[in-house]
N, C-alpha and C positions, 0 to 999 in steps of 0.2 A: 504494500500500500504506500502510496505518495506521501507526503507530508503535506496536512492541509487538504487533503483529499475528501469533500463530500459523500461516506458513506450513509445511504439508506435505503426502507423497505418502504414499500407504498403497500398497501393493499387497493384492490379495486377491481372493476369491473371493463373488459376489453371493449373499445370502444369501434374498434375498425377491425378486418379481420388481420390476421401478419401479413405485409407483402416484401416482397424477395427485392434487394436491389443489389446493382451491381449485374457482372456477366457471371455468364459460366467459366469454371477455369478463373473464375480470381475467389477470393476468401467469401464464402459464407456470409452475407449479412441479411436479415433483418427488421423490421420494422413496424409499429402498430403504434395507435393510441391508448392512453391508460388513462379512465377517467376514475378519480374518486371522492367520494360525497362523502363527509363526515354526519353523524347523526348525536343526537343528544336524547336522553328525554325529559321531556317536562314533568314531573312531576305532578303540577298544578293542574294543570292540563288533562294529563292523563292519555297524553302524544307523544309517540317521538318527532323529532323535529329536526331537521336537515338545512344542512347550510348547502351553498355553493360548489358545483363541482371543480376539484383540481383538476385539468387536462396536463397529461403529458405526455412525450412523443418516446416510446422506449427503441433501444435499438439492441440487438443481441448480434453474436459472432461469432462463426466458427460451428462448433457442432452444438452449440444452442442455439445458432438460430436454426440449425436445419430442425432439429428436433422441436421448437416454437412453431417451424411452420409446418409440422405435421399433426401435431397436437392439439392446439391450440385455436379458439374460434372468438369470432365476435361473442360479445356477451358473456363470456366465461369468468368466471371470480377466479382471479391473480393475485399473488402475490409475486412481486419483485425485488430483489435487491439489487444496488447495482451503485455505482456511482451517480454521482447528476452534475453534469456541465453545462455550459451555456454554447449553444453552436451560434456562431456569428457569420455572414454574409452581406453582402451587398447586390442589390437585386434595381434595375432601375435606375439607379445613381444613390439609393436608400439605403443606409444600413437597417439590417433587421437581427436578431437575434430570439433564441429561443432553448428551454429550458429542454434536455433532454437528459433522460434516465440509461446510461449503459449499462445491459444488464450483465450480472456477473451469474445469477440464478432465477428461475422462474417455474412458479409451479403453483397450480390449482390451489384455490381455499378449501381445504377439506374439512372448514367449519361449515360451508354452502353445499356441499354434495361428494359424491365418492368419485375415485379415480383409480386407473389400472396404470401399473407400470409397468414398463417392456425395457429389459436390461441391452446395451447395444454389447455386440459380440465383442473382446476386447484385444482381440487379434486383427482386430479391420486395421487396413491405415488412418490416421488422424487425418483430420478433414482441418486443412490449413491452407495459407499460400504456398503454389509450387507441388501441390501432392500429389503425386502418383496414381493414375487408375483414372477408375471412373468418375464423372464429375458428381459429387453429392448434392447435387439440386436434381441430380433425376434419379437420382439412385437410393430407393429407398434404405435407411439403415437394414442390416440383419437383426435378428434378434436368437437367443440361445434357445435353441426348441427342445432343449431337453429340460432345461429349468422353468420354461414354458408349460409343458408337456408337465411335467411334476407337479409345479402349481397347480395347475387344472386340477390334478387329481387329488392333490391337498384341499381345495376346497371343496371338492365336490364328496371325497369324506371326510370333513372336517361338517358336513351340508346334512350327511347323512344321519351323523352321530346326534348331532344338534333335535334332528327329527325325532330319531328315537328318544332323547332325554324325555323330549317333551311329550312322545305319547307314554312314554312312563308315569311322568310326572300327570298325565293327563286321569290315570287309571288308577 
């Protein structure tokens, strides 16, 4: 970490869906909105009560972003951490500037709903500048189909067991 370096977590809700920038054959990147609305409640009231949303522009890199743009959908409940910088341009003869979140990590709120996770094979090549093979904007990751294949079967008796307790406990 930098010195002076803005780290934070946003939580929120994806506002766009990810889109890909850059070409194929260079790095990985990218890109979506992150809106998030703080809430309160009133007490008095007997509401919650909501301020203003934060928009922000996140950007991932690398094999998180290939993996954000496989996962991940408008409207999904995010969490983020990541750095936050100010990207600056001149557009027009205008300078313009804007607050964006580099992410370092990104994954569903699993206070809002459940999610599966798919381990990537860790024998592939890294997905960097310069890497070898196929390009990973088309190329789906692998995933380990025997810890796949396992899992399944873990829960599916772990699904079972649960059934039986409960017509036990039912009798």
């Amino acid at each position: 970490m930098a010195i002076n370096e803005i780290k934070t977590t946003v939580f929120g809700f994806m506002g766009t869906q990810p889109t890909r920038l850059g070409q194929p054959g260079s790095t990985p990147v990218c890109s979506f909105r992150l809106g998030s609305t703080p809430a309160h409640y009133d007490a008095a009231a007997g509401v919650w009560k909501r301020k203003s949303t934060t928009w922000l522009t996140v950007k991932a890199f690398r094999t998180l972003a290939v993996n954000a743009l496989a996962c991940l959908h408008k409207g999904d409940p995010v969490m983020v951490t990541g750095s936050l910088v100010t990207e600056e341009w001149i557009s027009d003869g205008q300078p313009h500037s804007s607050l964006v979140l580099v992410a370092d990590g990104i994954g569903h709120d699993l206070a809002r709903g459940q999610d599966t996770f798919t381990r990537i094979r860790s024998g592939t090549a890294p997905i960097d500048e310069g890497a070898d093979g196929p390009d990973p904007w088309t190329t789906p990751p692998s995933s380990l189909s025997s810890e796949t294949a396992s899992a399944s079967a873990s829960s599916a008796s772990s699904a079972a067991e649960e059934t039986s307790v409960k017509a036990s406990d039912a009798e």
